[in-house]
C-alpha atoms as a printed R data frame, in Angstrom:
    type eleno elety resid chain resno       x       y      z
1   ATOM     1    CA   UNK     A     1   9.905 -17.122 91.811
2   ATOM     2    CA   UNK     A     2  12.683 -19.772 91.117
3   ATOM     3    CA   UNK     A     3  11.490 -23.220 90.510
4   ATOM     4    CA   UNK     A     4  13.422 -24.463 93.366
5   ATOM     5    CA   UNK     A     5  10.956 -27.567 94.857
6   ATOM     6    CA   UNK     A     6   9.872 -30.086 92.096
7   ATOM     7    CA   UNK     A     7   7.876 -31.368 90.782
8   ATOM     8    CA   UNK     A     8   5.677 -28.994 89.356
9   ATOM     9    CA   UNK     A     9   2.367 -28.822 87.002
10  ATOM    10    CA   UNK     A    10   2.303 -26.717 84.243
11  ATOM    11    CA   UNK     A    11  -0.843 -25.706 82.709
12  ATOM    12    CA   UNK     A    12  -0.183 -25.371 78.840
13  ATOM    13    CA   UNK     A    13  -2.867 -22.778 77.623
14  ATOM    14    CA   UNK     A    14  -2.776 -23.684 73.699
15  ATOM    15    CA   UNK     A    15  -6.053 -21.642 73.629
16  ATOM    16    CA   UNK     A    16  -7.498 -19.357 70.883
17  ATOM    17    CA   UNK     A    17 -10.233 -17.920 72.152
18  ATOM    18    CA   UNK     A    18  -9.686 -15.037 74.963
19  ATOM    19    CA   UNK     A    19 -13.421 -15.746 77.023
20  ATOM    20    CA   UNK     A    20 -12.375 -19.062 77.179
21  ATOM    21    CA   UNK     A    21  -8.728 -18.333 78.255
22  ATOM    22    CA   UNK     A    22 -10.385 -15.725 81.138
23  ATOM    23    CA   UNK     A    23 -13.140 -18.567 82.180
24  ATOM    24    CA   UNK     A    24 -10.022 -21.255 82.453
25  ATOM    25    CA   UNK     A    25  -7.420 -19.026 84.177
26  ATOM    26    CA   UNK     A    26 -10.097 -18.275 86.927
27  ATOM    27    CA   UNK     A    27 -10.858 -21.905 87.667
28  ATOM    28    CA   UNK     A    28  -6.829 -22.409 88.423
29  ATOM    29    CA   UNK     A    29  -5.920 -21.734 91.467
30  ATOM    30    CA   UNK     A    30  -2.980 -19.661 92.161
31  ATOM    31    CA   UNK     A    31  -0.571 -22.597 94.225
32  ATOM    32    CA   UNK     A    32   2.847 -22.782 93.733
33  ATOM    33    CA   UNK     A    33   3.412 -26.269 92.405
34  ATOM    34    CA   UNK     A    34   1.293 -24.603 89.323
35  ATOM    35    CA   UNK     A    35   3.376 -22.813 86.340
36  ATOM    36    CA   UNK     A    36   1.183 -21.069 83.773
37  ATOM    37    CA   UNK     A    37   2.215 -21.608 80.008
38  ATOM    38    CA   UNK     A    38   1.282 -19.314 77.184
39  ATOM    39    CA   UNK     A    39   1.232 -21.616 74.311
40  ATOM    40    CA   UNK     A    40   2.399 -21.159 70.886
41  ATOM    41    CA   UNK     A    41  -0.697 -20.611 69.521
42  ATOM    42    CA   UNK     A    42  -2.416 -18.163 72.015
43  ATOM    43    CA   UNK     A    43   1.013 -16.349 71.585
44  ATOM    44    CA   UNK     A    44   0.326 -16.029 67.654
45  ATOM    45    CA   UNK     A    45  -3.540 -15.373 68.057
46  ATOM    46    CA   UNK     A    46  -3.393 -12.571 70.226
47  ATOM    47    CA   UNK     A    47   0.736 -11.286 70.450
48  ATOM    48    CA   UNK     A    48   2.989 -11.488 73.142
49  ATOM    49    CA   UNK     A    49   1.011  -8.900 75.085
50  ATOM    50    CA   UNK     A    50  -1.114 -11.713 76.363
51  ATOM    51    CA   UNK     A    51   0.899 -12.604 79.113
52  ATOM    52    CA   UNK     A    52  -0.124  -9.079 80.383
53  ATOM    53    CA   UNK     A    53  -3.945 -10.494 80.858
54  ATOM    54    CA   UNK     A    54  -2.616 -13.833 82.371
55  ATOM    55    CA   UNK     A    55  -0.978 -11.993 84.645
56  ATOM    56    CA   UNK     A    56  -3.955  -9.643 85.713
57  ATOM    57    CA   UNK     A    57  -5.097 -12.863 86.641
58  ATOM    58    CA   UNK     A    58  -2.298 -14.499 88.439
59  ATOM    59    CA   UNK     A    59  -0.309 -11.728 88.998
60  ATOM    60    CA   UNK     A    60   2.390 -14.222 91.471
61  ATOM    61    CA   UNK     A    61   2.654 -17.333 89.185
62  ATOM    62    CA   UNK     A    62   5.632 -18.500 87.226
63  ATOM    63    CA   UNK     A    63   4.817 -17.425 83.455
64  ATOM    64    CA   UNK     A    64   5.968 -18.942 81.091
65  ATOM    65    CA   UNK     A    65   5.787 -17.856 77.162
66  ATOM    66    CA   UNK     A    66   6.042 -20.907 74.456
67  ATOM    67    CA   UNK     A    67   7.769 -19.398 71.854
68  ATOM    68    CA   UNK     A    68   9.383 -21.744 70.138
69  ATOM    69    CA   UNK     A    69  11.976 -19.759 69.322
70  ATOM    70    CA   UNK     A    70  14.583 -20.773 65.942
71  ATOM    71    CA   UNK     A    71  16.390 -17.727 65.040
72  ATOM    72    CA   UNK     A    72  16.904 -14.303 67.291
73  ATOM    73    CA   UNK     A    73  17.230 -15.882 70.314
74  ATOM    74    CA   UNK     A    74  18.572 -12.815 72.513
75  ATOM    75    CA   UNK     A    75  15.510 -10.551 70.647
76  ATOM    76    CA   UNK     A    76  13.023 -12.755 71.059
77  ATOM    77    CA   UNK     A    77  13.880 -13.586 74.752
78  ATOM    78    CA   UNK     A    78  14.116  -9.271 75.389
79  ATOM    79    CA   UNK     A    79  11.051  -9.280 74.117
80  ATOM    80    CA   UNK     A    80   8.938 -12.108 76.172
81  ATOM    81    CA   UNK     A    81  10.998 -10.682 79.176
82  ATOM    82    CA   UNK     A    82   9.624  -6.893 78.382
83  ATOM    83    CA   UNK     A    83   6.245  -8.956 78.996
84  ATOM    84    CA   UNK     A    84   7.169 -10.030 82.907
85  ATOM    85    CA   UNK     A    85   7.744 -13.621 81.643
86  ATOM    86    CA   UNK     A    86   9.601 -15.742 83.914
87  ATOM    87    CA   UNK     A    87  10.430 -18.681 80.960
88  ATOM    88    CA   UNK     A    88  11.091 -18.696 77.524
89  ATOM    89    CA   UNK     A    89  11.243 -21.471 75.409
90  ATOM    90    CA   UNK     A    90  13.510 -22.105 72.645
91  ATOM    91    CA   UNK     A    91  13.485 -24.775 70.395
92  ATOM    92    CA   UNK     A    92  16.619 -26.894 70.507
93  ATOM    93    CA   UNK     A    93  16.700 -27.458 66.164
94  ATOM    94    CA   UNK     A    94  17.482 -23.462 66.606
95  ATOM    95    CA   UNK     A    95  21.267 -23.322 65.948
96  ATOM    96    CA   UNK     A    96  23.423 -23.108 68.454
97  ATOM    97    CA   UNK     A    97  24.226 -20.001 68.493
98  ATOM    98    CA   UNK     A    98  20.387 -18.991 68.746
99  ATOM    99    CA   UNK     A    99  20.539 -21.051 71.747
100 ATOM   100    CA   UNK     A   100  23.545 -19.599 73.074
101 ATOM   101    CA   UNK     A   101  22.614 -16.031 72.396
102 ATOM   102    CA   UNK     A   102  19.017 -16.870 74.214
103 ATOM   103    CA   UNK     A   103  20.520 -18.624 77.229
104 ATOM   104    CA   UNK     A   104  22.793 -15.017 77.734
105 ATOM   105    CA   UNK     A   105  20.115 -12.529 77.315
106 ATOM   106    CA   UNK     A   106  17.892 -14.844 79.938
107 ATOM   107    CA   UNK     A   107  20.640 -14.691 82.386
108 ATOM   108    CA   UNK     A   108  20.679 -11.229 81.927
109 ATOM   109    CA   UNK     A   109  17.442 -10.390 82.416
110 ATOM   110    CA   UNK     A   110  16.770 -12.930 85.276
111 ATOM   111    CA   UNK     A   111  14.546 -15.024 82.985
112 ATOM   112    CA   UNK     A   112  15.131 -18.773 82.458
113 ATOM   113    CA   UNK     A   113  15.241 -21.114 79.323
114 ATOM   114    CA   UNK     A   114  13.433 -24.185 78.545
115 ATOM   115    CA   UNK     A   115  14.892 -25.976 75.911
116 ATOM   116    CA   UNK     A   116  12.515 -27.889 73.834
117 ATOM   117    CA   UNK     A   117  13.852 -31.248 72.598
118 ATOM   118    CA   UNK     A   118  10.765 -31.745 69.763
119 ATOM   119    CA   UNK     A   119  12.160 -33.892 67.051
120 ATOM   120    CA   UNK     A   120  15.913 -34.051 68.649
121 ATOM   121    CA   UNK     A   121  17.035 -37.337 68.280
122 ATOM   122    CA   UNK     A   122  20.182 -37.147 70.930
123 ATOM   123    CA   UNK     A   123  19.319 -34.173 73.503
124 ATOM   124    CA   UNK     A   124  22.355 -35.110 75.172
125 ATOM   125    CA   UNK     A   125  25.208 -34.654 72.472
126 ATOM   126    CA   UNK     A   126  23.439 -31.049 72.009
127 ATOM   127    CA   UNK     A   127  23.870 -30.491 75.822
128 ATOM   128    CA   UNK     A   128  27.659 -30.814 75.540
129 ATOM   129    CA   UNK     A   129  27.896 -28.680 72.590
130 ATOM   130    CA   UNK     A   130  26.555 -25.861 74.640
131 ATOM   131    CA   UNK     A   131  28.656 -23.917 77.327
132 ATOM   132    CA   UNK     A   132  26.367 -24.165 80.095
133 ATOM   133    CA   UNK     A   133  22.836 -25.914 80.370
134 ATOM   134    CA   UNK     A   134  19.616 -24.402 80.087
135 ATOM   135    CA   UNK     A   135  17.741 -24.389 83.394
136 ATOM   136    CA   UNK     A   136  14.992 -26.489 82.465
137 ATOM   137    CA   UNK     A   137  14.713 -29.280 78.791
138 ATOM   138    CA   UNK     A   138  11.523 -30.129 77.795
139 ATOM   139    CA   UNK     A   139  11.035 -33.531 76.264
140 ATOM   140    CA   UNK     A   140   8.231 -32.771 74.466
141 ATOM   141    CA   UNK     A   141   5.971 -35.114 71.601
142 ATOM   142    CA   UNK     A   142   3.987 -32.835 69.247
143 ATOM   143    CA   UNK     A   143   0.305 -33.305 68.605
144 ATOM   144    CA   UNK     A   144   0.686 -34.017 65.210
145 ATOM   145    CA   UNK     A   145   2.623 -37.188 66.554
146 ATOM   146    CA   UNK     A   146   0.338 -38.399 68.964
147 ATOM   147    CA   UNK     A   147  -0.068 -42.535 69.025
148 ATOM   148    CA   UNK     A   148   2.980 -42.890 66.472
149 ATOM   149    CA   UNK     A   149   5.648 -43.318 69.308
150 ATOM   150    CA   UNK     A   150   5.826 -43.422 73.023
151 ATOM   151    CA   UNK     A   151   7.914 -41.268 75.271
152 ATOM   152    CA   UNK     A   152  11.633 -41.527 75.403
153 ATOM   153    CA   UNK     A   153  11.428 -42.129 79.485
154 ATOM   154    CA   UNK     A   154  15.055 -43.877 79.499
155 ATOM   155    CA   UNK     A   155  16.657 -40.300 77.895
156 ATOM   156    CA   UNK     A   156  15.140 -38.206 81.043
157 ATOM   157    CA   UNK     A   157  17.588 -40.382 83.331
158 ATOM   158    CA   UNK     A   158  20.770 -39.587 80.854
159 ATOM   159    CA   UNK     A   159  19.946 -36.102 80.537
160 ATOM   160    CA   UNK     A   160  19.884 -35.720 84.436
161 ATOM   161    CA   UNK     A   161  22.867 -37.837 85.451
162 ATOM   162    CA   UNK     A   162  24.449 -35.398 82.982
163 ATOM   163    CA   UNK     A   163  23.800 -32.264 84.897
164 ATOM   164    CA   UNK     A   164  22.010 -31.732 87.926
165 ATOM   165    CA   UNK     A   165  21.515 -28.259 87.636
166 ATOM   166    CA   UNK     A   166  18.966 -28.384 85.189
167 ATOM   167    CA   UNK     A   167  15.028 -29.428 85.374
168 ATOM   168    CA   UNK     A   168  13.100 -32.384 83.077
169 ATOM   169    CA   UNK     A   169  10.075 -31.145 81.597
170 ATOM   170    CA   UNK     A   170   7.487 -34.110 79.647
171 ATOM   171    CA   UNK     A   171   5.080 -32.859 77.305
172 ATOM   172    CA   UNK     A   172   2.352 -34.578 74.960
173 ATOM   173    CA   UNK     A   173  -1.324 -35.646 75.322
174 ATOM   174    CA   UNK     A   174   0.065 -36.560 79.006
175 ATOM   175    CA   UNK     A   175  -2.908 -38.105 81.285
176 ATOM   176    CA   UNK     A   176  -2.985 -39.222 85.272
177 ATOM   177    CA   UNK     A   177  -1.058 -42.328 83.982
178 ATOM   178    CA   UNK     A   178   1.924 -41.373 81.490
179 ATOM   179    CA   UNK     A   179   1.698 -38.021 84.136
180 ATOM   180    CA   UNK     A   180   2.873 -40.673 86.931
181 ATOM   181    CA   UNK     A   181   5.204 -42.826 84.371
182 ATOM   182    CA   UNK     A   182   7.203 -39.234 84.077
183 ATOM   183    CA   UNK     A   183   7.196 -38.459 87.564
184 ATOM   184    CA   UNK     A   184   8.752 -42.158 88.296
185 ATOM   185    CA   UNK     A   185  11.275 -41.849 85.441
186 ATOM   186    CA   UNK     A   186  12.499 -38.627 87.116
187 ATOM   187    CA   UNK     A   187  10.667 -35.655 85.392
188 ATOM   188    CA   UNK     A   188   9.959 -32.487 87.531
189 ATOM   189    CA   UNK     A   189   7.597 -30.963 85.408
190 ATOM   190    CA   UNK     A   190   4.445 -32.604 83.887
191 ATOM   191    CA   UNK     A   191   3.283 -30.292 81.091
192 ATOM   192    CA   UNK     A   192  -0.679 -30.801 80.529
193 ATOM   193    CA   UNK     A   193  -3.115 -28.998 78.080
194 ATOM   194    CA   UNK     A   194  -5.948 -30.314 77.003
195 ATOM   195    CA   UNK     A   195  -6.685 -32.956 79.818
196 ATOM   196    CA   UNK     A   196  -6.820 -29.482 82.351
197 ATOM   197    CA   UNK     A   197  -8.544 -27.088 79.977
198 ATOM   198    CA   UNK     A   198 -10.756 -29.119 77.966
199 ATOM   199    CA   UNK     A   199 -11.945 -30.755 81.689
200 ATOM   200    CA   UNK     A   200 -15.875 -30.642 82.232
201 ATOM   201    CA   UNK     A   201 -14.548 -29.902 85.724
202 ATOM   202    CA   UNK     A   202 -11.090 -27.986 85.778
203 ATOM   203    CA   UNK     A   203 -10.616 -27.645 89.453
204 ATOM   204    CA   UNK     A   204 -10.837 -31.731 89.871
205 ATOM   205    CA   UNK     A   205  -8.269 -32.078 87.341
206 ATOM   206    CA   UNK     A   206  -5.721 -29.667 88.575
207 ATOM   207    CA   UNK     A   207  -6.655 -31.131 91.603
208 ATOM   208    CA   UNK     A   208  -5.837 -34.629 90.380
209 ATOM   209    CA   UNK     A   209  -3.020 -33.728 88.474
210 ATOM   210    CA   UNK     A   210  -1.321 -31.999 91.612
211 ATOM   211    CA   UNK     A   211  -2.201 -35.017 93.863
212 ATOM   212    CA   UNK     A   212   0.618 -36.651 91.591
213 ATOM   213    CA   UNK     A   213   3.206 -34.675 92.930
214 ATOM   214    CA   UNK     A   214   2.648 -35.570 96.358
């Protein structure tokens, strides 16, 4: 599954607890326009051989393991690949050749790169640096820096008059509004967590989410 018809919703699963993961990955429905994200710290908690139980679950979705990658890039990419991922992400203060050595072993192994901007003051100088573009950046504020600054909408435009080829991803205590403020500054991908899986009703707020993309 290429992610050839934005916009799209990922579902960022930044879950610790594997009843709860189960109970939230069977109240998602399995739709296209959804991509599945194991987060960072379900990946630590329980190993890369997580994505095996999302996938038991939805066995056709786009999967997507949060790795946050900084050093072996091409290992770390075989490895989440060796998993049936269909993302990695890598995270864009890696050095370049981390990157560089990540975005080859992906194209290899039919696997695409998200390349998370976190803390990345110019995402577009770093795009020229590299010899091709990753197929999706992630413009992504950390919850640790939630109400100190708002999102950069103006650099989503830059990044994609840049290069076409590539996908805009927004990240970062996103709700319905900010979700539609992305979507209108030219994001394809709306990354929510907890306003999905902390939901007292999590098939409304996919539901709500999705009727976004629309």
């Amino acid at each position: 599954m290429k992610l050839i018809s934005p916009p799209y919703l990922q579902i960022a699963l930044d879950l610790i607890d594997k009843d709860e993961l189960k109970r939230i990955l069977s109240e998602i429905p399995s739709v296209n326009k959804i991509l599945i994200e194991a987060g960072t710290p379900l990946i630590k908690k329980f190993g890369i051989s997580i994505l095996k139980e999302i996938l038991q679950i939805h066995p056709d979705s786009y999967i997507i393991a949060d790795m946050k990658t900084l050093d072996v890039g091409r290992l770390e990419v075989q490895i989440a690949a060796e998993e049936k991922t269909k993302a990695v992400t890598i995270s864009a203060l890696s050095s370049n050749e981390t990157i560089e050595s990540s975005l080859e072993e992906a194209k290899k192994r039919n696997v695409d790169i998200i390349l998370d901007l976190m803390n990345v003051d110019d995402p577009l100088e770093l795009l020229k640096q590299l010899s091709r573009v990753p197929e999706i950046v992630l413009f992504h504020r950390g919850i640790d820096q939630e109400g100190q600054f708002e999102h950069s909408w103006e650099k989503i435009k830059m990044v994609k008059q840049y290069s076409h080829d590539l996908l805009v991803a927004v990240a970062g205590g996103l709700n319905l509004q900010t979700s539609l403020q992305a979507l209108k500054n030219g994001a394809d991908i709306i990354v929510i967590g907890r306003a999905i899986t902390a939901a007292a009703n999590i098939d409304i707020a996919v539901q709500d989410f999705l009727d976004l993309l629309k």
